[in-house]
Every structure is written in structure tokens, then in C-alpha cells.
MOPAC internal coordinates of N, CA, C and O (Angstrom, degrees):
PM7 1SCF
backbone

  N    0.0000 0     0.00 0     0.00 0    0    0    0
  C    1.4516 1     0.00 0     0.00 0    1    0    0
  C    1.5250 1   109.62 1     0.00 0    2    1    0
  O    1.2310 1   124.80 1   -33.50 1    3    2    1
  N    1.5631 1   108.39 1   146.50 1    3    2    1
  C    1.9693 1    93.83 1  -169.77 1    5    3    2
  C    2.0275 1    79.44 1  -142.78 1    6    5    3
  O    1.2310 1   134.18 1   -53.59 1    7    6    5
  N    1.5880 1    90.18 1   126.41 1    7    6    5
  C    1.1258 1   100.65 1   173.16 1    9    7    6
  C    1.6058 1   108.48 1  -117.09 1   10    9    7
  O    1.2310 1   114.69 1    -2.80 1   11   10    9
  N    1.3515 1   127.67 1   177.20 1   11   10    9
  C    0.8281 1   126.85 1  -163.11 1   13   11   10
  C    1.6478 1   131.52 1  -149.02 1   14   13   11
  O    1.2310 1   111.16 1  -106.72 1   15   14   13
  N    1.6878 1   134.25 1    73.28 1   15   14   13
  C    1.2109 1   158.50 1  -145.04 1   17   15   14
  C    1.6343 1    96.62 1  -116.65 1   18   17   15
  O    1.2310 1   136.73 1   -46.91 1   19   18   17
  N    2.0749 1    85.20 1   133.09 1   19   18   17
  C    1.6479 1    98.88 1   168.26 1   21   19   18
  C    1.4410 1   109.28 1   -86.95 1   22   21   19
  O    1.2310 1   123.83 1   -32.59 1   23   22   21
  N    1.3062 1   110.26 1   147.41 1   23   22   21
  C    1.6227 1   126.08 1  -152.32 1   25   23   22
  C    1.8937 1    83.50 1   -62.19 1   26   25   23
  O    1.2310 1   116.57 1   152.78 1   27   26   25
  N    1.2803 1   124.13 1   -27.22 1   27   26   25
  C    1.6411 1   102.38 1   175.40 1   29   27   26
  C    1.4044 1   128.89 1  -112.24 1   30   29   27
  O    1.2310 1   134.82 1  -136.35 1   31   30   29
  N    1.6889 1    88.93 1    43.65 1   31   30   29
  C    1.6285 1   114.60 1   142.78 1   33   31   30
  C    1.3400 1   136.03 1   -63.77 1   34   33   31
  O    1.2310 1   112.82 1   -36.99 1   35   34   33
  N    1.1788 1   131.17 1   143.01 1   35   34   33
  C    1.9362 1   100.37 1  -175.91 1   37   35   34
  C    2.1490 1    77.95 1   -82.61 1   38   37   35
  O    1.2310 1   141.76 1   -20.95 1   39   38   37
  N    1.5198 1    75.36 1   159.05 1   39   38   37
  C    1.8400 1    92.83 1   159.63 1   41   39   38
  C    1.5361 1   124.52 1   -86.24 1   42   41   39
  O    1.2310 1   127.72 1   -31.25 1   43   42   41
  N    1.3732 1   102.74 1   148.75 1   43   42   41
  C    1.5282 1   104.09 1   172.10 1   45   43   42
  C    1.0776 1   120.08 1  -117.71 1   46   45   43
  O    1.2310 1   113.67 1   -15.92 1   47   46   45
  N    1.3051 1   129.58 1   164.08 1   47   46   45
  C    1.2189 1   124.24 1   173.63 1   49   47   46
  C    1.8183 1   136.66 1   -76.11 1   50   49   47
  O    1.2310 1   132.57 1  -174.61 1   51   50   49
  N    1.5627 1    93.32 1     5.39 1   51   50   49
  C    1.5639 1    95.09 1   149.28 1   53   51   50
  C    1.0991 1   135.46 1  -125.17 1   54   53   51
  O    1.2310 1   128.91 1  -153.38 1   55   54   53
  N    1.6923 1   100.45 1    26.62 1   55   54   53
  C    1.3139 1   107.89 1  -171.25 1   57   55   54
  C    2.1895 1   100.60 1   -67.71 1   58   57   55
  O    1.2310 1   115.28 1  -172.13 1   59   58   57
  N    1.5168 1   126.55 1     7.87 1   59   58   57
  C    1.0732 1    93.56 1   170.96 1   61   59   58
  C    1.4455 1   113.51 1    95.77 1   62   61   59
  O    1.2310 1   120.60 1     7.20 1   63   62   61
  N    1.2809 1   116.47 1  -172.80 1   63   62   61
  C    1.3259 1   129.26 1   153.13 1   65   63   62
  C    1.6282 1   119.41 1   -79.88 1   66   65   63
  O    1.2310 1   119.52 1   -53.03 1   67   66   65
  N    1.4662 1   118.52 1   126.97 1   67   66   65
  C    1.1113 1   111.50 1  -129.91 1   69   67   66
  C    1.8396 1    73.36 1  -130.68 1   70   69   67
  O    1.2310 1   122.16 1   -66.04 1   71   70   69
  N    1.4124 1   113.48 1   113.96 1   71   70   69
  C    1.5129 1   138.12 1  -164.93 1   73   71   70
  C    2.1515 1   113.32 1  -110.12 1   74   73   71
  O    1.2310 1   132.55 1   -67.00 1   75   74   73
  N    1.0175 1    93.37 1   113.00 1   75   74   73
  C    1.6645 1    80.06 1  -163.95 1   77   75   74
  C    1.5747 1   100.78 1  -111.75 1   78   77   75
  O    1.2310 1   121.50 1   -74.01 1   79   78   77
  N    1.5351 1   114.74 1   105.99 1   79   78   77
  C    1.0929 1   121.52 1  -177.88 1   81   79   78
  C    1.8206 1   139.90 1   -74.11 1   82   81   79
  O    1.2310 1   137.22 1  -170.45 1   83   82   81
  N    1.1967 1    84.25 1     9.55 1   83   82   81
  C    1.9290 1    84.16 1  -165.62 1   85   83   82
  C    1.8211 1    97.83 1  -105.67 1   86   85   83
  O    1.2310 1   123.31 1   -32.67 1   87   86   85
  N    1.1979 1   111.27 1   147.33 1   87   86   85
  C    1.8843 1   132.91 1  -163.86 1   89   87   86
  C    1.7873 1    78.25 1   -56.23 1   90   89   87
  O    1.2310 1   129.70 1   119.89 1   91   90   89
  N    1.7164 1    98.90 1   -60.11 1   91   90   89
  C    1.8744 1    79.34 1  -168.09 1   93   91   90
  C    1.6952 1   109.12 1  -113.49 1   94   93   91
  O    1.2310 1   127.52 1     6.96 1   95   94   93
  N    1.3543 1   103.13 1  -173.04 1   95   94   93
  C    1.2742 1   118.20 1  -141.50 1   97   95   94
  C    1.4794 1   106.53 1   -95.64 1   98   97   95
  O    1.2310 1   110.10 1   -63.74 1   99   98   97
  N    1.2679 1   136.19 1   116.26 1   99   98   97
  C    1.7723 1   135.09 1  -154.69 1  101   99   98
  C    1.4239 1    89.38 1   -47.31 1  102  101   99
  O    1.2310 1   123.36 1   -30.64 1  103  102  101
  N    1.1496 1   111.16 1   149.36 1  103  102  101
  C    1.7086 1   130.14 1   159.71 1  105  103  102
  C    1.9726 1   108.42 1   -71.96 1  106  105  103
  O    1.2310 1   132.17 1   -71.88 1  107  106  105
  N    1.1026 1    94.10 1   108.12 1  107  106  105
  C    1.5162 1   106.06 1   143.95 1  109  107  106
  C    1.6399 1    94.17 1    95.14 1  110  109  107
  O    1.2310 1   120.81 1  -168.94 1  111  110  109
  N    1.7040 1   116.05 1    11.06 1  111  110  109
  C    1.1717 1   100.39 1   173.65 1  113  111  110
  C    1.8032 1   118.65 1  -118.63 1  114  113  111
  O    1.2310 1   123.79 1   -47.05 1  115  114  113
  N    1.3585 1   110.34 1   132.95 1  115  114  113
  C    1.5511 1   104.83 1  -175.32 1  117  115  114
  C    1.5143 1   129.60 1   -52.27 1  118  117  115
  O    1.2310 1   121.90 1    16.70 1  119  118  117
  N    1.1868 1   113.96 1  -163.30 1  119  118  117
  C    1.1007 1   105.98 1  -160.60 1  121  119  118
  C    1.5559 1   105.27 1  -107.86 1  122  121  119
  O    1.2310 1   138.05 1   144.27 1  123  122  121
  N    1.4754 1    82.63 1   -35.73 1  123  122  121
  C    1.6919 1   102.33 1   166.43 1  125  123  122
  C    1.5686 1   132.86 1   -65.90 1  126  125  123
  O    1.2310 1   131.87 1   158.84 1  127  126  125
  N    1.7174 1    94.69 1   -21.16 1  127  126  125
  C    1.5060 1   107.65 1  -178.00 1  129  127  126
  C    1.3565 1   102.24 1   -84.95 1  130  129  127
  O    1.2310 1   117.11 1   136.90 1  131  130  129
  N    1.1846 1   123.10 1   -43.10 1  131  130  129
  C    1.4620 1   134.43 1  -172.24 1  133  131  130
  C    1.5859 1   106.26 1   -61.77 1  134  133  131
  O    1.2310 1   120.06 1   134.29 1  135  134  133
  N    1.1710 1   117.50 1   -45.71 1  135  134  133
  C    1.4230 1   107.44 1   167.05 1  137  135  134
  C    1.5485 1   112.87 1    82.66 1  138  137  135
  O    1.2310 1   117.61 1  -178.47 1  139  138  137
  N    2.1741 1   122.15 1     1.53 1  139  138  137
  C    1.0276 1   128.93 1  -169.12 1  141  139  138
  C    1.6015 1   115.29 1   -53.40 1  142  141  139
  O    1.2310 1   112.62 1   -72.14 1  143  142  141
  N    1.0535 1   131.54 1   107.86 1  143  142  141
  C    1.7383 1   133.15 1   164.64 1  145  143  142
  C    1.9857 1    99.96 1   -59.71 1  146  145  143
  O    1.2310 1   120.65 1   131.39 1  147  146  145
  N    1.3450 1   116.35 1   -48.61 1  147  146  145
  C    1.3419 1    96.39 1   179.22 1  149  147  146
  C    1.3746 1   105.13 1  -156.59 1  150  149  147
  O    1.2310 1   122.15 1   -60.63 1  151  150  149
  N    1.5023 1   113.50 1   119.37 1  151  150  149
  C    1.4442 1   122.06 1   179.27 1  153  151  150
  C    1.8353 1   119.06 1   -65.23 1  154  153  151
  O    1.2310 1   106.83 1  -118.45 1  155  154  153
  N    0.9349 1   142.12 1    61.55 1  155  154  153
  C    1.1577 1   153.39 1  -160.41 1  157  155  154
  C    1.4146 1    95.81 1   -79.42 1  158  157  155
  O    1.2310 1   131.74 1  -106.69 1  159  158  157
  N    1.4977 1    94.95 1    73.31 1  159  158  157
  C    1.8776 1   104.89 1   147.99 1  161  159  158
  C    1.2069 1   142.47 1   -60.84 1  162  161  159
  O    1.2310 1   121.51 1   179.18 1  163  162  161
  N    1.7409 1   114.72 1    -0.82 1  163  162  161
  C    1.4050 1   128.36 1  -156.02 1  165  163  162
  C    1.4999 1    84.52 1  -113.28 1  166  165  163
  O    1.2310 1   107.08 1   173.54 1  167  166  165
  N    1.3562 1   141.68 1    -6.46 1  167  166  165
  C    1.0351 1   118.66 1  -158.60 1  169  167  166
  C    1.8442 1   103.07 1  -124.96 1  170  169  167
  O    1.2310 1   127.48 1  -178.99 1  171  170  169
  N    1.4370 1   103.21 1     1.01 1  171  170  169
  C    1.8048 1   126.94 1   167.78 1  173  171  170
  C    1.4314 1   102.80 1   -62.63 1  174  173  171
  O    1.2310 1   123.45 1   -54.32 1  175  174  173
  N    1.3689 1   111.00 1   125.68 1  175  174  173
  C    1.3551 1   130.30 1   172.56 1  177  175  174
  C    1.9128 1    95.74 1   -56.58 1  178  177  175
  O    1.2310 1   136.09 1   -58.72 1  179  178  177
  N    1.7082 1    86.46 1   121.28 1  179  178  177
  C    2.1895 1    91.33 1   165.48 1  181  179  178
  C    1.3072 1   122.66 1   -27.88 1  182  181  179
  O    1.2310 1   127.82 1   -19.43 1  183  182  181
  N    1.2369 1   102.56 1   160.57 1  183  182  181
  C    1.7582 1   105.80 1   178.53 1  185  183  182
  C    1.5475 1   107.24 1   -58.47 1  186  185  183
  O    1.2310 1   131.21 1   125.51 1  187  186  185
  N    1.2532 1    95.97 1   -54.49 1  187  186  185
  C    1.6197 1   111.22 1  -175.04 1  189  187  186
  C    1.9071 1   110.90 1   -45.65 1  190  189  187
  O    1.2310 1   135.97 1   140.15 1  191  190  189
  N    1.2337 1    86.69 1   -39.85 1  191  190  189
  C    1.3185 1    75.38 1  -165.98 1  193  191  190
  C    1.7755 1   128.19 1   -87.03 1  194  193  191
  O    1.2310 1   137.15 1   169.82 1  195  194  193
  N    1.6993 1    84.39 1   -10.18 1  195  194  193
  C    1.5399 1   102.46 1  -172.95 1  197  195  194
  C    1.6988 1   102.85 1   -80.48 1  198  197  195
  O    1.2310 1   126.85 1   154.32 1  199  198  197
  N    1.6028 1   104.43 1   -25.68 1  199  198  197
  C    1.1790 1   116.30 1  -163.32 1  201  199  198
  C    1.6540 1    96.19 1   -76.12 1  202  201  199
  O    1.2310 1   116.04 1   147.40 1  203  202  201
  N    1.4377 1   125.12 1   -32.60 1  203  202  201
  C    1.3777 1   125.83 1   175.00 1  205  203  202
  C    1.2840 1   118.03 1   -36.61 1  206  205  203
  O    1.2310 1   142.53 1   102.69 1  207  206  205
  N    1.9283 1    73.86 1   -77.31 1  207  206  205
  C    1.7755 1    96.34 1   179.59 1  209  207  206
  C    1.3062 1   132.42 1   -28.16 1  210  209  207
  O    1.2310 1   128.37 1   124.85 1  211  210  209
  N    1.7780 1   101.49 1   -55.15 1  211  210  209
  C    1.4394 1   108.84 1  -177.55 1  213  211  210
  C    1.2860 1   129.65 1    59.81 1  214  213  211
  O    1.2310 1   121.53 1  -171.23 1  215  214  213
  N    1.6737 1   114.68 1     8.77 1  215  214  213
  C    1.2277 1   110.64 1  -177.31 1  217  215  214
  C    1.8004 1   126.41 1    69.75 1  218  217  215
  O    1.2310 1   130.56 1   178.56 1  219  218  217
  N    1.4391 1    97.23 1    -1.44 1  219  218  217
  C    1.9525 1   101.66 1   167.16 1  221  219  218
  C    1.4570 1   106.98 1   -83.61 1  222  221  219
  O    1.2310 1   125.57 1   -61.82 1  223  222  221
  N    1.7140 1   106.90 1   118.18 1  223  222  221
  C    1.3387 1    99.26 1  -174.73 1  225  223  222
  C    1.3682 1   117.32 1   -66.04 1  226  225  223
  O    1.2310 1   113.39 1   160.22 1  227  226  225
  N    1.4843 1   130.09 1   -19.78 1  227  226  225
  C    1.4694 1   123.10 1   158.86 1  229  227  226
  C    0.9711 1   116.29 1   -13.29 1  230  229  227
  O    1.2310 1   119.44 1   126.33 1  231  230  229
  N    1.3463 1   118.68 1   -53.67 1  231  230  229
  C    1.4426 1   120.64 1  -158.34 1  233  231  230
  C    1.6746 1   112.42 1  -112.69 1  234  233  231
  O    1.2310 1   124.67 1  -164.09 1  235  234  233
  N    1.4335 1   108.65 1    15.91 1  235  234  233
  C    1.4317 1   127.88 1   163.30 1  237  235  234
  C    1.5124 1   114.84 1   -37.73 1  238  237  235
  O    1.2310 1   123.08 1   121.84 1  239  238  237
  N    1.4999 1   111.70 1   -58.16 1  239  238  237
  C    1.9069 1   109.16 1  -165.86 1  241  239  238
  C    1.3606 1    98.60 1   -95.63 1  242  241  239
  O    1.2310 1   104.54 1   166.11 1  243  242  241
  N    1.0891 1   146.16 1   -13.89 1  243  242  241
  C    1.6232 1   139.11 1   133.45 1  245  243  242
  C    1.5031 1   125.78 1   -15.04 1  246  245  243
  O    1.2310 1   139.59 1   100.57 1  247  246  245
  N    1.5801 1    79.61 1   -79.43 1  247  246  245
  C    1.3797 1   114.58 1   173.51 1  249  247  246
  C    2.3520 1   117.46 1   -39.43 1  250  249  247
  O    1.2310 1   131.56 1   137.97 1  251  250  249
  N    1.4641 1    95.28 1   -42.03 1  251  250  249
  C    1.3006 1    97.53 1  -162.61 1  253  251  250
  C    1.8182 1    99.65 1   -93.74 1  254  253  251
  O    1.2310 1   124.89 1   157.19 1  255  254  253
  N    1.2855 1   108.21 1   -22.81 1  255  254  253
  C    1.5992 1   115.21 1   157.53 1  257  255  254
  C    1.4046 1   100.54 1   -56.03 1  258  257  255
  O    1.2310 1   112.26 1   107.61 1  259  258  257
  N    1.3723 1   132.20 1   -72.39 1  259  258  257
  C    1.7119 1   131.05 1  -150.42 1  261  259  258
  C    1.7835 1    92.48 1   -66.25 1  262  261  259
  O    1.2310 1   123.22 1   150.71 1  263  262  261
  N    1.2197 1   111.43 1   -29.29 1  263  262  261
  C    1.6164 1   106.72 1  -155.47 1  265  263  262
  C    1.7458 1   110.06 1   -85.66 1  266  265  263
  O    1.2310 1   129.13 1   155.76 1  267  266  265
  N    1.6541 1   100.01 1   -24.24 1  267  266  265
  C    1.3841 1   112.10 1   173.37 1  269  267  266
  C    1.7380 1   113.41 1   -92.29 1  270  269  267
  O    1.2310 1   122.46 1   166.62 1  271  270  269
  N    1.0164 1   112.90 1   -13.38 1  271  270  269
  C    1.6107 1   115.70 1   148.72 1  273  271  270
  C    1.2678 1   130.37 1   -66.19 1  274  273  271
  O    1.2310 1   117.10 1   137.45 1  275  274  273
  N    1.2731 1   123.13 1   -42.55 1  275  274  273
  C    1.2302 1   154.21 1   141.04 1  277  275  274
  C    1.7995 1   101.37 1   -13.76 1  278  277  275
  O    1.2310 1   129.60 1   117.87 1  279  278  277
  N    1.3242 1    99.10 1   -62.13 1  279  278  277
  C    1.7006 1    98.04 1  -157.83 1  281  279  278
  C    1.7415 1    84.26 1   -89.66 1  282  281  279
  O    1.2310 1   107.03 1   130.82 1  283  282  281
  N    0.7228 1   141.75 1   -49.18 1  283  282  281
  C    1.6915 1   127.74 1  -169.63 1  285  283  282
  C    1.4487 1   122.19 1    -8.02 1  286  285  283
  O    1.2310 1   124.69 1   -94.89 1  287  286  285
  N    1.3405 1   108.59 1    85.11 1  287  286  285
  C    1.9123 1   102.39 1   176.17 1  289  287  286
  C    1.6134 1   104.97 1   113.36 1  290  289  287
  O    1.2310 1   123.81 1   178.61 1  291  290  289
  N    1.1579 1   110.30 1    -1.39 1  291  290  289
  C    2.0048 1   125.63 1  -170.63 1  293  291  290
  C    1.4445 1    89.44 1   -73.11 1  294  293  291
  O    1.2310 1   115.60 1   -51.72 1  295  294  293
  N    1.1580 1   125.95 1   128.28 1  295  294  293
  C    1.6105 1   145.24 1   168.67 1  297  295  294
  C    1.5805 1   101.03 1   -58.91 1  298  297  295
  O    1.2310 1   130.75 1   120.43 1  299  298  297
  N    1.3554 1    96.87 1   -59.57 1  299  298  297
  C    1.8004 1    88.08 1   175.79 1  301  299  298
  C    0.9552 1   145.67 1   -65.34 1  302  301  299
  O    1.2310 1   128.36 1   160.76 1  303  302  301
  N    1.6318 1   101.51 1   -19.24 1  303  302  301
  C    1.3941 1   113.94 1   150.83 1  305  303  302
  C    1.8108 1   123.37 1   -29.85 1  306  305  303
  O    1.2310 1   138.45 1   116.45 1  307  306  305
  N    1.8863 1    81.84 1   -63.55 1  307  306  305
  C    1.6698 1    96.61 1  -170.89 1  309  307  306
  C    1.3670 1   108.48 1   -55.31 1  310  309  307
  O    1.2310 1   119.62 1   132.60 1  311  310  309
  N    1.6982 1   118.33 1   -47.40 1  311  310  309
  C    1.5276 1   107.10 1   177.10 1  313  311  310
  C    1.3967 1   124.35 1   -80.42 1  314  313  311
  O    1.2310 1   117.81 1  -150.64 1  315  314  313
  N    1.3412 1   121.78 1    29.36 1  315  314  313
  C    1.0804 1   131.36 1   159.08 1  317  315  314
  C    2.0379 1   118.74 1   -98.79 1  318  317  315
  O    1.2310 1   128.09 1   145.68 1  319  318  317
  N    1.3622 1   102.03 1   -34.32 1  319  318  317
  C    1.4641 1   106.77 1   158.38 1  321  319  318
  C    1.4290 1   127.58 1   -96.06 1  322  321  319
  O    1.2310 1   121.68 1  -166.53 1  323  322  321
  N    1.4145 1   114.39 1    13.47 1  323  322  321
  C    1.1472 1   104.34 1   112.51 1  325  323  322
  C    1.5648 1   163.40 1  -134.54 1  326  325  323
  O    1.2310 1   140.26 1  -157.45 1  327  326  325
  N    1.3536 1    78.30 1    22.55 1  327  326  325
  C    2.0691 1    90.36 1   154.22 1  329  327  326
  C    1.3951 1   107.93 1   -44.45 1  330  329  327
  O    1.2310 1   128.21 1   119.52 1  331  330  329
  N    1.3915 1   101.79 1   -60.48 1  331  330  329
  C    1.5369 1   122.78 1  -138.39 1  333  331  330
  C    1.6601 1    93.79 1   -77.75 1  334  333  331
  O    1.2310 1   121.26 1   131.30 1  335  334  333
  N    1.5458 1   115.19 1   -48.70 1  335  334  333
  C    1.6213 1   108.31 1   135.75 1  337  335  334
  C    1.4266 1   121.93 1    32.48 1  338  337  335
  O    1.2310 1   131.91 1    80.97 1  339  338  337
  N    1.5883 1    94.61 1   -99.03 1  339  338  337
  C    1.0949 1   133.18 1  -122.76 1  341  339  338
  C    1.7851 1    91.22 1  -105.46 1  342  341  339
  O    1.2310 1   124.77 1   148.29 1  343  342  341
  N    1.2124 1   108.44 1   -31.71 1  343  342  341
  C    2.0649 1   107.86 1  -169.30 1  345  343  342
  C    1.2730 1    95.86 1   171.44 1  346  345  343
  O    1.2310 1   115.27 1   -17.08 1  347  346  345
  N    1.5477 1   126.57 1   162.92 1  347  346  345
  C    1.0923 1   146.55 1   167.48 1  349  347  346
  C    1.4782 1   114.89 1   -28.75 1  350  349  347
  O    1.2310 1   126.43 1   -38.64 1  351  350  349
  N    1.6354 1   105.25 1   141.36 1  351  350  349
  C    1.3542 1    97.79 1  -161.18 1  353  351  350
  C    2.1716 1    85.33 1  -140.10 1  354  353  351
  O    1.2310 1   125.44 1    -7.19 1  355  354  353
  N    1.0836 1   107.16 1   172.81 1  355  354  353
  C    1.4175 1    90.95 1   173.56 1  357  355  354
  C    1.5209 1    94.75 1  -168.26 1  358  357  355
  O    1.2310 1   129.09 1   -52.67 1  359  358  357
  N    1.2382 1   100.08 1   127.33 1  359  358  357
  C    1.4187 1   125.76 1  -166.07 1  361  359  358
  C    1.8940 1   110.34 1   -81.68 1  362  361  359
  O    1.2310 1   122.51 1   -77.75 1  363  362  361
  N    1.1967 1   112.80 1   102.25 1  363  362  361
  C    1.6545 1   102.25 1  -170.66 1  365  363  362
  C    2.0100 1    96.99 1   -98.36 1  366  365  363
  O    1.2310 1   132.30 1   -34.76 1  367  366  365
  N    1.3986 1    93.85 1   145.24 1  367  366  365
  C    1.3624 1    97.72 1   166.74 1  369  367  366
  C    1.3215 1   104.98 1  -144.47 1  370  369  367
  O    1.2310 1   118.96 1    -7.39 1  371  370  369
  N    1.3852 1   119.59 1   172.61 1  371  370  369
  C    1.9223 1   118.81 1  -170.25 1  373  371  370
  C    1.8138 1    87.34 1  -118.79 1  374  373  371
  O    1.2310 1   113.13 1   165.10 1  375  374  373
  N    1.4654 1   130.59 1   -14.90 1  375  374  373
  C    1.6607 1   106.31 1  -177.43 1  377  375  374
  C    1.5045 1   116.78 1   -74.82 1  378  377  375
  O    1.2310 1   124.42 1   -23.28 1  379  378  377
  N    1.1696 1   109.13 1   156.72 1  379  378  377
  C    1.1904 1   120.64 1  -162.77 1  381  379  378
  C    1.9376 1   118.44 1   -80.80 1  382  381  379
  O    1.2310 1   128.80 1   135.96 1  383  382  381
  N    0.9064 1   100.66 1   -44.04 1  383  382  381
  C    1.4335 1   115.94 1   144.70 1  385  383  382
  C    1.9182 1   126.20 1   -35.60 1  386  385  383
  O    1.2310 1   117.88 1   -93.92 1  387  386  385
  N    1.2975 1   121.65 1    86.08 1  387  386  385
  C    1.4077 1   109.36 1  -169.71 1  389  387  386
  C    1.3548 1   109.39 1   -82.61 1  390  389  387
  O    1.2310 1   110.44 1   178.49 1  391  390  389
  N    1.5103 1   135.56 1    -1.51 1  391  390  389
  C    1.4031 1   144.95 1  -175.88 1  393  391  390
  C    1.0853 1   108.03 1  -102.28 1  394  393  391
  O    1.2310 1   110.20 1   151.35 1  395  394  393
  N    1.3469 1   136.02 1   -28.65 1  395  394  393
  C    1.5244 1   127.32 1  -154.69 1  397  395  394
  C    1.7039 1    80.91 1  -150.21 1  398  397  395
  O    1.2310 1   125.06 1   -79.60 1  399  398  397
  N    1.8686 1   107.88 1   100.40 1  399  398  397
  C    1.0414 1   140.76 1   139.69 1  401  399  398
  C    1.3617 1   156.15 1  -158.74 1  402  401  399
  O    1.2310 1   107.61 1    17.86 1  403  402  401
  N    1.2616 1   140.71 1  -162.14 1  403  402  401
  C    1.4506 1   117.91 1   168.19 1  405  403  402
  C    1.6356 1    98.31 1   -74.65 1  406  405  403
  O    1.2310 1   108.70 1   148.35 1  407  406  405
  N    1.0815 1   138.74 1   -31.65 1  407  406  405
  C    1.5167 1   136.01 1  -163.23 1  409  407  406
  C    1.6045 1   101.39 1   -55.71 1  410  409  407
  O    1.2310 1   132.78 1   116.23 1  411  410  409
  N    1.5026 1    92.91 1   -63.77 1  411  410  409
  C    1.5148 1    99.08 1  -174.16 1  413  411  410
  C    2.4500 1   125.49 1   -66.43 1  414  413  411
  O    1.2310 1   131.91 1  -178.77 1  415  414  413
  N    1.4365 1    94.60 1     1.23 1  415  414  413
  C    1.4877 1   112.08 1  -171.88 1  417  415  414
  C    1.5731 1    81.96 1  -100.84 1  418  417  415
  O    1.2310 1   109.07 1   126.14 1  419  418  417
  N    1.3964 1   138.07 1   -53.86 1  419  418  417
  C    1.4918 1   123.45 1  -173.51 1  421  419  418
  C    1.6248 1   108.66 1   -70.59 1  422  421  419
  O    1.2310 1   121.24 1   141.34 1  423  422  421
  N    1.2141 1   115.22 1   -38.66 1  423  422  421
  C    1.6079 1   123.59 1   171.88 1  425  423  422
  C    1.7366 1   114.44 1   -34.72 1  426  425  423
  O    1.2310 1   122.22 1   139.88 1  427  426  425
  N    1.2733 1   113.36 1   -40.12 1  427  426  425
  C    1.1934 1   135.95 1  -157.87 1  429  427  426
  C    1.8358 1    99.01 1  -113.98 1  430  429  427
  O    1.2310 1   120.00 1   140.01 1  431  430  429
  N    1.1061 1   117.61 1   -39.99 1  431  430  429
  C    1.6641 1   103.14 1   169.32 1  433  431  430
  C    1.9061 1   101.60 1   -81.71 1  434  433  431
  O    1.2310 1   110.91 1   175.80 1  435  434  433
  N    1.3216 1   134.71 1    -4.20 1  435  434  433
  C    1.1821 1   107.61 1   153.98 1  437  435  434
  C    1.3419 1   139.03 1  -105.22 1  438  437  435
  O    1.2310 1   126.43 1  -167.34 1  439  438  437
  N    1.4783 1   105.24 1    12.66 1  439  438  437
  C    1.0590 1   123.74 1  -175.19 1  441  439  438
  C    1.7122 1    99.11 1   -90.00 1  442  441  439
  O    1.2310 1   127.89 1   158.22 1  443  442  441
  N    1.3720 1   102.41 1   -21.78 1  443  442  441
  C    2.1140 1   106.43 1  -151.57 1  445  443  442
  C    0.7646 1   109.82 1    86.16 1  446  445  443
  O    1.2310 1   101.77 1  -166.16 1  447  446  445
  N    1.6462 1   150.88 1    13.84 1  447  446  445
  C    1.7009 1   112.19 1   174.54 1  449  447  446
  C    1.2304 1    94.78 1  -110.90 1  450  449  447
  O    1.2310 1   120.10 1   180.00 1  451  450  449

């Protein structure tokens, strides 16, 4: 099961293995609060491309095409299906937006849809 919490969520205790997806590191939240098991920087949409995006959901299903091309063949990908495998997995991101992100584009390539 892969759920999916912004890093300034409090954590729970089933959030799982607790996966923090963005290149950099949320502003203003610890390290201890965050609770990250594994910062998976390899699996953050490119500069370039994040810089496109910009976070306008207009450009959301664009966006999750270029970003899931992007990951095609990414190792971390693979050890991310199988965490998620294996037990609860929980997808952390710091944008503010909970619909229109990379969190929610990997949510959905490990699910299959």
C-alpha cells in the first residue's frame, strides 16, 4: 500500500516506510520530525523539468507523462516497488499542492494506473 504525506505532516505510526521524494530537503523541517527512512533523490523529477512544471496544474498531465519518462529504467524506481512490495510505504513530499505532484505521478506508476 503507498500512501502519500507532506513532509509537514506530523507522522504516524503506520505511515510504513517513510520515502521522501523531492531533490531538496523541505524548508524548516527536522530531521527528526520528518522521520525519512530513505531520501530518494534519484527519483525527483530534473531540475529542468520541475522548473517547467512549476507546479501549475495546467500543466499537471504533461508534466506526469515527461516525469514518468524520466523514471524509465531508474534503479530507484525498482527499489521503490519493492518496498512498496513488500508493506506500507509512504510517499513524503514538501509541495504544497497535494494533487499536482511528483508524489502523486509515482503513487500512480506503482499502483499501474
Amino acid at each position: 500500500m503507498v500512501r502519500l504525506k507532506r513532509a509537514y505532516d506530523e507522522r504516524s505510526e503506520d505511515d510504513g516506510t517513510r520515502v521522501l521524494v523531492d531533490r531538496i530537503w523541505p524548508r524548516g523541517v527536522t530531521k527528526e520530525r520528518a522521520a525519512i527512512d530513505w531520501w530518494a533523490k534519484g527519483l525527483a523529477p530534473s531540475e529542468e523539468l520541475r522548473k517547467w512544471f512549476g507546479h501549475d496544474p495546467k500543466r499537471f498531465d504533461e508534466f506526469a507523462e515527461r516525469y514518468a519518462a524520466e523514471l524509465e529504467g531508474n534503479a530507484d524506481l525498482e527499489r521503490l516497488r519493492r518496498l512498496a512490495a513488500e508493506g506500507r510505504v509512504t510517499l513524503v513530499f514538501g509541495a504544497k499542492d497535494r494533487e499536482h505532484n511528483q508524489a502523486v505521478v509515482l503513487k500512480r506508476l506503482l499502483e499501474g494506473s
